[in-house]
GULUM-304600 format. One record per residue (C-alpha): residue in one letter; residue number from 1; x, y, z. Coordinates in steps of 0.25 Angstrom, whole numbers. Layout:
N
res:a, n:NUM, c1:X, c2:Y, c3:Z
...
//
This chain:
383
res:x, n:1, c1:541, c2:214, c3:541
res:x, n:2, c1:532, c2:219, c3:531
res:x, n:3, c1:520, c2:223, c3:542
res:x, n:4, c1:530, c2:233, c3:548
res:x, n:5, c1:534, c2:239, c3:533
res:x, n:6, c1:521, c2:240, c3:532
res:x, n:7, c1:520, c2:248, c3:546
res:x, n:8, c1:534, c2:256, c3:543
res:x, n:9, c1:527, c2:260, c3:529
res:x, n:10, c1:515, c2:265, c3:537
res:x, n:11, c1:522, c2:270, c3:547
res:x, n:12, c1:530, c2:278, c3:536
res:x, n:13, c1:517, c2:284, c3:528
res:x, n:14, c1:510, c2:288, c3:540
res:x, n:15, c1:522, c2:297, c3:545
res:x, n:16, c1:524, c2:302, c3:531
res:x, n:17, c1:511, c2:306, c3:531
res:x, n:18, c1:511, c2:312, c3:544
res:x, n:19, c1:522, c2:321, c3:539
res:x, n:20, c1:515, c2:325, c3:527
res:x, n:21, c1:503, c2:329, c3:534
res:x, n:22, c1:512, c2:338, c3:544
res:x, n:23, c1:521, c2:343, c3:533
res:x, n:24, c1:506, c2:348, c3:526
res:x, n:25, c1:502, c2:353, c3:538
res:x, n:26, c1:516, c2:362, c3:542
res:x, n:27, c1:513, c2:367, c3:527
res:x, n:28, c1:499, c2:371, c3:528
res:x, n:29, c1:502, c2:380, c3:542
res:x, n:30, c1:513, c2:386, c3:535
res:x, n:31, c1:506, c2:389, c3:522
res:x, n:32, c1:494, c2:394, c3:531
res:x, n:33, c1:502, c2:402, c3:541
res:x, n:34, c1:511, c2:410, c3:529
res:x, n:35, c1:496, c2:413, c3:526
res:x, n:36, c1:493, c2:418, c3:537
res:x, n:37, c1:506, c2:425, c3:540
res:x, n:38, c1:508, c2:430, c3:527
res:x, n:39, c1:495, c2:432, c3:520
res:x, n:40, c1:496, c2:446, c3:517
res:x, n:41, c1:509, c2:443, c3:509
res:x, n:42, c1:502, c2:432, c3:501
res:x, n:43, c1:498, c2:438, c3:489
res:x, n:44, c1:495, c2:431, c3:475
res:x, n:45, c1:506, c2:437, c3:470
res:x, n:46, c1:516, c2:432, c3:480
res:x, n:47, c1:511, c2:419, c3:476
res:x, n:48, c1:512, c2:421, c3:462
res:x, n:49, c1:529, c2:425, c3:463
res:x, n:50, c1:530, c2:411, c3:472
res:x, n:51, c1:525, c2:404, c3:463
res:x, n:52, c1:533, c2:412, c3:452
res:x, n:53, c1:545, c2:410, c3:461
res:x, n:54, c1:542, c2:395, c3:461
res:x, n:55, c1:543, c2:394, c3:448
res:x, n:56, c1:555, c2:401, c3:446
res:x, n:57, c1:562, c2:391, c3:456
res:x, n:58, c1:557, c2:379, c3:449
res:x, n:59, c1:558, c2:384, c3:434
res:x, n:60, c1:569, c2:393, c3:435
res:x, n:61, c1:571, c2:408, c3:434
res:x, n:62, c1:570, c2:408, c3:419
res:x, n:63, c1:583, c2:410, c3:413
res:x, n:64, c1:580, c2:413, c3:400
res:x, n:65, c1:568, c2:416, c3:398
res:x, n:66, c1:563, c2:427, c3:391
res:x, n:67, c1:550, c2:437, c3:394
res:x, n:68, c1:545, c2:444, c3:383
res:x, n:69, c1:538, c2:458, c3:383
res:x, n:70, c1:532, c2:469, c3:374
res:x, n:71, c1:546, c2:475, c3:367
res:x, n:72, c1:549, c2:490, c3:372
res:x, n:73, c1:560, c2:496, c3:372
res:x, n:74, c1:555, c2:504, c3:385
res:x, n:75, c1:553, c2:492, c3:394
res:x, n:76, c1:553, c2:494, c3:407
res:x, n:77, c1:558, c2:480, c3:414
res:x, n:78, c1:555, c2:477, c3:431
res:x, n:79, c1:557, c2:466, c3:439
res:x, n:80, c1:545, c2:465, c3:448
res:x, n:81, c1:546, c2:452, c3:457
res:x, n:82, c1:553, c2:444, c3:447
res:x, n:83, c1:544, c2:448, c3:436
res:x, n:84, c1:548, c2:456, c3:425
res:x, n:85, c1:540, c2:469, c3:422
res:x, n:86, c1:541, c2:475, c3:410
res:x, n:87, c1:535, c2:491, c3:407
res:x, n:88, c1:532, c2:499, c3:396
res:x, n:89, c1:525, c2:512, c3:390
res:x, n:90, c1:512, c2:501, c3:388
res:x, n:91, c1:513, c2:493, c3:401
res:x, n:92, c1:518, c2:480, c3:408
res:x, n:93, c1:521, c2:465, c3:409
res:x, n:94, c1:525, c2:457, c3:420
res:x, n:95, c1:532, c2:444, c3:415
res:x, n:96, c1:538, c2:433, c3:424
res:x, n:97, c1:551, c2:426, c3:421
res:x, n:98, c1:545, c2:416, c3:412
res:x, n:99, c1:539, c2:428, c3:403
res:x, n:100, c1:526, c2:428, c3:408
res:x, n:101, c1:518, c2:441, c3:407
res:x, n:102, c1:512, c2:439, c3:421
res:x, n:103, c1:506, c2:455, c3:421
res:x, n:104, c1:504, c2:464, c3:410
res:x, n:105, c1:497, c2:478, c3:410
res:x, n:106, c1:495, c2:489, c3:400
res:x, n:107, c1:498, c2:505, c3:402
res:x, n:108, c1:505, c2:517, c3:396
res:x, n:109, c1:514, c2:523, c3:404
res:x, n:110, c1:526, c2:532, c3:398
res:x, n:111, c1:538, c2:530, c3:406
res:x, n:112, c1:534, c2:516, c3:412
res:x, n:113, c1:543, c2:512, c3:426
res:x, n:114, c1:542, c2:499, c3:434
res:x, n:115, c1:544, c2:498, c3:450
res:x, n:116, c1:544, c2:485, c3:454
res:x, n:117, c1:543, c2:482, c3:470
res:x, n:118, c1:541, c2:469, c3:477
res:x, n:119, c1:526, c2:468, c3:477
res:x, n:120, c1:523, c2:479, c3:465
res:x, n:121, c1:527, c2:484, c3:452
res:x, n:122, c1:525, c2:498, c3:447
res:x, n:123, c1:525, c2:504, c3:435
res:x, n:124, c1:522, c2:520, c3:435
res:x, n:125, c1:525, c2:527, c3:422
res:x, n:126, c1:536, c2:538, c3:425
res:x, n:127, c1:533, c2:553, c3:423
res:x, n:128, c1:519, c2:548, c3:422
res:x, n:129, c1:507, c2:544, c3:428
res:x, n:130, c1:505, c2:531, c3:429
res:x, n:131, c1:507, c2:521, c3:438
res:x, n:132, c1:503, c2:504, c3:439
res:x, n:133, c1:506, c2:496, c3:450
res:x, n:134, c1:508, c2:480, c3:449
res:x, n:135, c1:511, c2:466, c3:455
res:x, n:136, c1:513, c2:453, c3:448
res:x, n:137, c1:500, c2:452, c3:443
res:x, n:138, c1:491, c2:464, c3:441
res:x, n:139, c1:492, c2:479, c3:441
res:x, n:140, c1:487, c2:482, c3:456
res:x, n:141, c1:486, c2:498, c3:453
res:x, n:142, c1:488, c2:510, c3:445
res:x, n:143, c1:489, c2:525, c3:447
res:x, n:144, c1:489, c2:538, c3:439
res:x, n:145, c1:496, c2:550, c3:446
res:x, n:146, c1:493, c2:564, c3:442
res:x, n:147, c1:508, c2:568, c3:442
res:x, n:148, c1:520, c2:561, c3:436
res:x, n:149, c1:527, c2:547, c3:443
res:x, n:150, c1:541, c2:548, c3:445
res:x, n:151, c1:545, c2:536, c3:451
res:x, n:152, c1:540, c2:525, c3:459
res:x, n:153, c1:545, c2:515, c3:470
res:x, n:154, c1:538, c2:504, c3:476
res:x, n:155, c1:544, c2:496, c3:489
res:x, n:156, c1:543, c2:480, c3:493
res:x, n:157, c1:528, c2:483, c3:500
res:x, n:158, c1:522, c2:488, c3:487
res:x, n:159, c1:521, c2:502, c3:491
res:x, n:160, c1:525, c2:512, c3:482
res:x, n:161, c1:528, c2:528, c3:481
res:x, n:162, c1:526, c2:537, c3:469
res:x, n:163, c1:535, c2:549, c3:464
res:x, n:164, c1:524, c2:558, c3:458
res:x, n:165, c1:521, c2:572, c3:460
res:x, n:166, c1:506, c2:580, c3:463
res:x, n:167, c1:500, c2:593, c3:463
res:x, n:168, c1:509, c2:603, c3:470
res:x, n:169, c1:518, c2:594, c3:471
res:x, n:170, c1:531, c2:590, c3:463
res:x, n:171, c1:533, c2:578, c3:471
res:x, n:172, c1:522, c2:567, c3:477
res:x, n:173, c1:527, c2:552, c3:482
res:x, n:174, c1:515, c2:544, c3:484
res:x, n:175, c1:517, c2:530, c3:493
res:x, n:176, c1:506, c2:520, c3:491
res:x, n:177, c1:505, c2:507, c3:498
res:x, n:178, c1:503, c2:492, c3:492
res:x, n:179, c1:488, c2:496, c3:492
res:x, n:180, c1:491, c2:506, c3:483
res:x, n:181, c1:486, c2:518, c3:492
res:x, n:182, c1:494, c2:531, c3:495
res:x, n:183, c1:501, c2:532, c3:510
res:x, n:184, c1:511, c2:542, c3:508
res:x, n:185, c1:514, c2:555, c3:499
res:x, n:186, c1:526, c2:564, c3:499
res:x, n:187, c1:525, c2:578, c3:492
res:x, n:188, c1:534, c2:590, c3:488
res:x, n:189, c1:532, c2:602, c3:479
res:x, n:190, c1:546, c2:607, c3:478
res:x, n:191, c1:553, c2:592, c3:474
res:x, n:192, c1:552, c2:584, c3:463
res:x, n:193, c1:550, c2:568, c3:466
res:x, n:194, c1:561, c2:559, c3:458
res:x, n:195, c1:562, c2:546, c3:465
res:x, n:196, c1:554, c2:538, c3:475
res:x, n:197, c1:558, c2:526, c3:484
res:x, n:198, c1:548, c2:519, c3:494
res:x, n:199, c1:555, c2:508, c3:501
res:x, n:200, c1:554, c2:495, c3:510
res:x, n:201, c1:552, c2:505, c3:522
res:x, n:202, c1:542, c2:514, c3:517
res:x, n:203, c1:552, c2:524, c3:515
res:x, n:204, c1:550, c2:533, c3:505
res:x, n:205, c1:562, c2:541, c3:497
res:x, n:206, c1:560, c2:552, c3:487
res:x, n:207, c1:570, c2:558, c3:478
res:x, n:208, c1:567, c2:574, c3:473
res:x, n:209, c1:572, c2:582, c3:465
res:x, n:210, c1:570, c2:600, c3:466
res:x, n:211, c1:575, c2:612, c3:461
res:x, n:212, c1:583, c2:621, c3:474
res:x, n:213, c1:590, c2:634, c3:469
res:x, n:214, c1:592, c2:629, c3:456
res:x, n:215, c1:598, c2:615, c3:459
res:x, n:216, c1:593, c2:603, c3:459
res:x, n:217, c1:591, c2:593, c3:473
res:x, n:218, c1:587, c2:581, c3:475
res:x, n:219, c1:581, c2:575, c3:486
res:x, n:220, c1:580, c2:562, c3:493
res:x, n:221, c1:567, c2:561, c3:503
res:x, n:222, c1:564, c2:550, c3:513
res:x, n:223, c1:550, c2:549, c3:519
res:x, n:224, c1:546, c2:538, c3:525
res:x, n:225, c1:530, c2:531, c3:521
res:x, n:226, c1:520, c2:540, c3:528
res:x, n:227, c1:526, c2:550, c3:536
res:x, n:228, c1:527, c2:564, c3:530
res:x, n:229, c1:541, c2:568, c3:534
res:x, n:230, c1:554, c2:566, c3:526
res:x, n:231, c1:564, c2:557, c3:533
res:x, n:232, c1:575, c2:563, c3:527
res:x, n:233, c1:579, c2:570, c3:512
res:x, n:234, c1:593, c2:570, c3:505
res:x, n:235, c1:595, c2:582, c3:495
res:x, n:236, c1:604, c2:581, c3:483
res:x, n:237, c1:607, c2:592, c3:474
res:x, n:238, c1:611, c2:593, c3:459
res:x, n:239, c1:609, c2:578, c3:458
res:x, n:240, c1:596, c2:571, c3:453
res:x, n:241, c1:589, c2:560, c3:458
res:x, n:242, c1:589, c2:548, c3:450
res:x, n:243, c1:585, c2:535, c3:459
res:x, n:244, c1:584, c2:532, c3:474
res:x, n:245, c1:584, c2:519, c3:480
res:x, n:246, c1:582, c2:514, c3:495
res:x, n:247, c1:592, c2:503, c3:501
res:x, n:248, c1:586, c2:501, c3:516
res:x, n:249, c1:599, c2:508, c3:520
res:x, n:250, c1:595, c2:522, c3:513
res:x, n:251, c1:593, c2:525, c3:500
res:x, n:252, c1:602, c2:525, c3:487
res:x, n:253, c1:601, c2:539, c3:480
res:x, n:254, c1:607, c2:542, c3:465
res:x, n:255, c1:605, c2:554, c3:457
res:x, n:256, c1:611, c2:556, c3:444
res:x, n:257, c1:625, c2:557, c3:449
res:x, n:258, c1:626, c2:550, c3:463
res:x, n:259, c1:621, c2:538, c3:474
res:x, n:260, c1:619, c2:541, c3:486
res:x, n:261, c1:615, c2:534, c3:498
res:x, n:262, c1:607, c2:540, c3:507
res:x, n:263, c1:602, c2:537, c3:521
res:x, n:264, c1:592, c2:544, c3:529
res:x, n:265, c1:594, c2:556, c3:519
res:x, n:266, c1:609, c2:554, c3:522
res:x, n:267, c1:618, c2:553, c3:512
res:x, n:268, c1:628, c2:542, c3:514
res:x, n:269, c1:635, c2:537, c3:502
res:x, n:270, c1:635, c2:545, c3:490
res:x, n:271, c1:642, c2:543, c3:475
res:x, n:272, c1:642, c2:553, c3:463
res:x, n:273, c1:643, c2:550, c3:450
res:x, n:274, c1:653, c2:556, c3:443
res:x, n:275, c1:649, c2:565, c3:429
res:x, n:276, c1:636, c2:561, c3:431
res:x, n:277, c1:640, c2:547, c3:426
res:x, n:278, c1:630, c2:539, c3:431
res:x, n:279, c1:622, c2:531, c3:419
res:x, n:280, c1:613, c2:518, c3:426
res:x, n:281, c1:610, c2:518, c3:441
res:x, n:282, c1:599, c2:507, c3:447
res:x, n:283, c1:597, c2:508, c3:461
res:x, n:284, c1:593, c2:495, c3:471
res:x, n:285, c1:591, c2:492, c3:487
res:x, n:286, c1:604, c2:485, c3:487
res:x, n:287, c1:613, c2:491, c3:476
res:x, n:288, c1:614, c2:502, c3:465
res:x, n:289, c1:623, c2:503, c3:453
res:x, n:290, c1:626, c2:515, c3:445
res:x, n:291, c1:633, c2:514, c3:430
res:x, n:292, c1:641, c2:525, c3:428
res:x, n:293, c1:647, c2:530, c3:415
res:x, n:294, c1:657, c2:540, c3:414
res:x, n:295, c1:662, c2:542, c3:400
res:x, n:296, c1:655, c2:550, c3:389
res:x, n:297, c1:657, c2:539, c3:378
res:x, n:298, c1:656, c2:525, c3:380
res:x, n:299, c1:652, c2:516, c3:392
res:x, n:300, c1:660, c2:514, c3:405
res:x, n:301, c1:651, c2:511, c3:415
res:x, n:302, c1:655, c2:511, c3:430
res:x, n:303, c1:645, c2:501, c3:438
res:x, n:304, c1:644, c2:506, c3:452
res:x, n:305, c1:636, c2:498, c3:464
res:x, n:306, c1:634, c2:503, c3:476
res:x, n:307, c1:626, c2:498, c3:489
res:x, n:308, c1:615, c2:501, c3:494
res:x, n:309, c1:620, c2:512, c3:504
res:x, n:310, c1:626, c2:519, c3:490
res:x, n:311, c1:644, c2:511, c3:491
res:x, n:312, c1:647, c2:509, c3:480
res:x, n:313, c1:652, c2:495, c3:480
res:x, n:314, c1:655, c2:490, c3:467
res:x, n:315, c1:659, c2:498, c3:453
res:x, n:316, c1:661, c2:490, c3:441
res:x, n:317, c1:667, c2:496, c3:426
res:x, n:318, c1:656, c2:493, c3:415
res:x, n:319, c1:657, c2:495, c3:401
res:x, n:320, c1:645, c2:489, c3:394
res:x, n:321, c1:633, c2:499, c3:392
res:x, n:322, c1:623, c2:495, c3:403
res:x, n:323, c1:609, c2:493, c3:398
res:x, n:324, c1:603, c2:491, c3:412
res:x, n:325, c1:607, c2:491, c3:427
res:x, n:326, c1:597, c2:482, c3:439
res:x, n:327, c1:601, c2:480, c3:455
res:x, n:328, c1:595, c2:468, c3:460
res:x, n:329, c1:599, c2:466, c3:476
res:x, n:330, c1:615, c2:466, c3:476
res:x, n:331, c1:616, c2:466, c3:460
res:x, n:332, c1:616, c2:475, c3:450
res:x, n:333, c1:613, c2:469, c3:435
res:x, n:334, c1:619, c2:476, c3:422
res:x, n:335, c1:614, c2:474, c3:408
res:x, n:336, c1:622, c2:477, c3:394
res:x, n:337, c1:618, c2:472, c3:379
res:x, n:338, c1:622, c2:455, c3:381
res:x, n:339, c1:626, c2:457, c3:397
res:x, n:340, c1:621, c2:457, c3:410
res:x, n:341, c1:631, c2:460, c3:420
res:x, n:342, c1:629, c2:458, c3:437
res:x, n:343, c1:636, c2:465, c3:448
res:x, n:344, c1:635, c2:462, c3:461
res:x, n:345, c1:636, c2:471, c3:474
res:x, n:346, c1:647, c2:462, c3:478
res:x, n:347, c1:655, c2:465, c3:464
res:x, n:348, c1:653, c2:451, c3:458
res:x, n:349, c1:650, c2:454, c3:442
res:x, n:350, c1:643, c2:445, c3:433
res:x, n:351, c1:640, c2:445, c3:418
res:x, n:352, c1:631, c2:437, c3:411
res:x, n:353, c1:628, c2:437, c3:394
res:x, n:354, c1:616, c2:441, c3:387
res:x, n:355, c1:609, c2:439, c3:374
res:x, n:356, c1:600, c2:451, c3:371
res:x, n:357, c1:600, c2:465, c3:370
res:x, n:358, c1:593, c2:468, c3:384
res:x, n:359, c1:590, c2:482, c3:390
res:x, n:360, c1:585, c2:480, c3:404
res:x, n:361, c1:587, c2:471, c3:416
res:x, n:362, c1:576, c2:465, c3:425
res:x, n:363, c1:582, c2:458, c3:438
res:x, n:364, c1:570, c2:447, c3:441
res:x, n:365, c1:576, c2:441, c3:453
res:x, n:366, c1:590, c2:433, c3:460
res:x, n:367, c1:599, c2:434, c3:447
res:x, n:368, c1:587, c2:434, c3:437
res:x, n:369, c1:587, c2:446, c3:427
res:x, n:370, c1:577, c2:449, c3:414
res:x, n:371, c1:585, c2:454, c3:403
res:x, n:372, c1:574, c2:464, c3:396
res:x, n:373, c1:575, c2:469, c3:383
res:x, n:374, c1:563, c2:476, c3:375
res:x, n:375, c1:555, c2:465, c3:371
res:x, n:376, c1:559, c2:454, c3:382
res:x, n:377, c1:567, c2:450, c3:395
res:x, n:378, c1:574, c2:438, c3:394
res:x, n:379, c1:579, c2:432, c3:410
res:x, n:380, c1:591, c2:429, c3:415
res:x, n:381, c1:596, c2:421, c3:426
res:x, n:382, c1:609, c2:426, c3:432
res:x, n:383, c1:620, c2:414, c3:437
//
């Protein structure tokens, strides 16, 4: 009886051991064919958010936790692939959610403005000249245009456009790839270049501004990455362009007193804001909101979602004074003094207490938000 334990127990270790060697070899071809399949995605980078990512899982998201920076009352807060960036007139800092100052860099820029993308971060200093382009590590490259920046946009690829202007020209929109190169220019004497949108699709959308017989019109201009022709223009008059935003069904277009969805240069859904009323507006992919408020004295806001083809789909009375407004997917998050407020496309409303005078808000990710005040950001975990 014990000789054939004694077998069984072999028997047993061999197999086991025969499965380990097959479970170590299925997971070296897998490892060695996503390296092969995949190479040109496996960056450094990449492997330093999986590992950040990893951690999150294991350690938690950081409830709590607070990240301290440089006090300015004229920070300027990002959320650049869960990270936290902060700007000001003398430079940058990345931090992670533990308060880490993973990347810090050092410039003078007068209006400083961040544009965060999925692979880089922008900073360009507004109405001036200067522009820095980073990832999660290092500053990969700077520029210095002869002519005033006035706005930005980058897309999930890396490549960006920028709204600047050049000789004999009022208006220049230069497309670079993830390279940093130049591979398109747009150019027009008579207009004068507001906005800029590069999206997913290498479309590129241009908001303009010029003077026609005294009034003022506004432009919308679709061209698409590489061909010269305009694929279509939507003129406005006696409105100015504040902000532009592309959906994947068209593009969401809001001036000082209306949305506005727009489908190959086609107006489809519009809304006007009465008495020019409208005081806070942040645009998304999926949603934008816009806080009105209509009385003279005091604060009655009137929250208003609307979809990503311009409904609107949920209005919502609000009497606090709003300190800041972020859209994160089908959210839209709302900060006053000692609350933080979420509204959902669906209409659900949730509020949640705060201990600290904040000012801005950073959404980091899935329910994660970095409350910021002018000397620090604490982080919060949403239930």
């Amino acid at each position: 009886m014990a000789e054939t334990s004694v077998k069984k127990t072999n028997a047993l270790v061999k197999k086991y051991r025969l499965y380990k060697y097959i479970t170590l070899g299925v997971l070296v071809l897998f490892l060695l064919s996503g390296l092969i399949l995949f190479q040109k995605d496996i960056t450094l980078e990449n492997l330093r958010h999986m590992v950040k990512n990893v951690n999150y899982i294991t350690a938690g998201a950081g409830d709590g936790s607070t990240i301290m920076y440089d006090a300015d009352t004229e920070n300027v807060y990002t959320s650049f692939r869960g990270d936290l960036a902060v700007v000001n007139h003398g430079g940058m800092a990345l931090y992670d959610r533990a308060g880490n100052a993973i990347l810090t860099d050092s410039f003078n820029m007068t209006s400083p403005v961040s544009e965060a993308g999925e692979k880089f971060l922008i900073v360009y200093d507004l109405g001036g000249y200067n522009l820095k382009v980073y990832n999660s590590f290092s500053l990969l490259h700077e520029e210095t245009y002869d002519y005033p920046i006035q706005s930005v946009s980058v897309n999930a690829a890396g490549y960006y456009c920028v709204a600047t202007a050049q000789r004999s020209y009022h208006a220049a929109v230069v497309v670079y790839n993830d390279d940093f190169k130049e591979v398109f220019r747009w150019l027009s004497a008579e207009k004068f270049v507001t906005d800029c949108v590069l999206t997913d699709t290498e479309a590129l959308f241009i908001t303009t501004i010029r003077v026609e017989e005294g009034d003022l019109v506004g432009e919308v201009v679709e061209l698409k990455v590489g061909r010269d022709e305009v694929v279509s223009s939507y003129e406005l008059a006696d409105e100015m362009p504040v902000d532009i935003a592309w959906t994947r069904r068209g593009v969401l277009y809001l001036t000082d007193s209306s949305l506005r969805f727009l489908k190959d240069g086609v107006e489809q859904n519009a809304t006007t804001f009465s008495n020019r009323s409208l005081e806070k507006a942040v645009m998304g992919t999926s949603l934008c909101v816009a806080a009105q408020n209509e009385l003279s004295v005091g604060v009655s806001v009137k929250l208003r979602l609307f979809d990503r083809e311009g409904r609107e789909i949920v209005s919502r009375d609000f009497s606090a004074q709003i300190q800041d407004l972020e859209v994160y997917e089908n959210q839209v998050f709302i900060l006053t003094y000692n609350h933080l407020y979420r509204l959902s496309a669906d209409g659900a409303w949730s509020e949640f207490d705060i201990d600290g005078d904040y000012s801005a808000l950073a959404i980091l990710g899935q329910d994660t938000v970095a409350l910021c005040s002018d000397a620090k950001a604490e982080i919060k975990v949403l239930s």
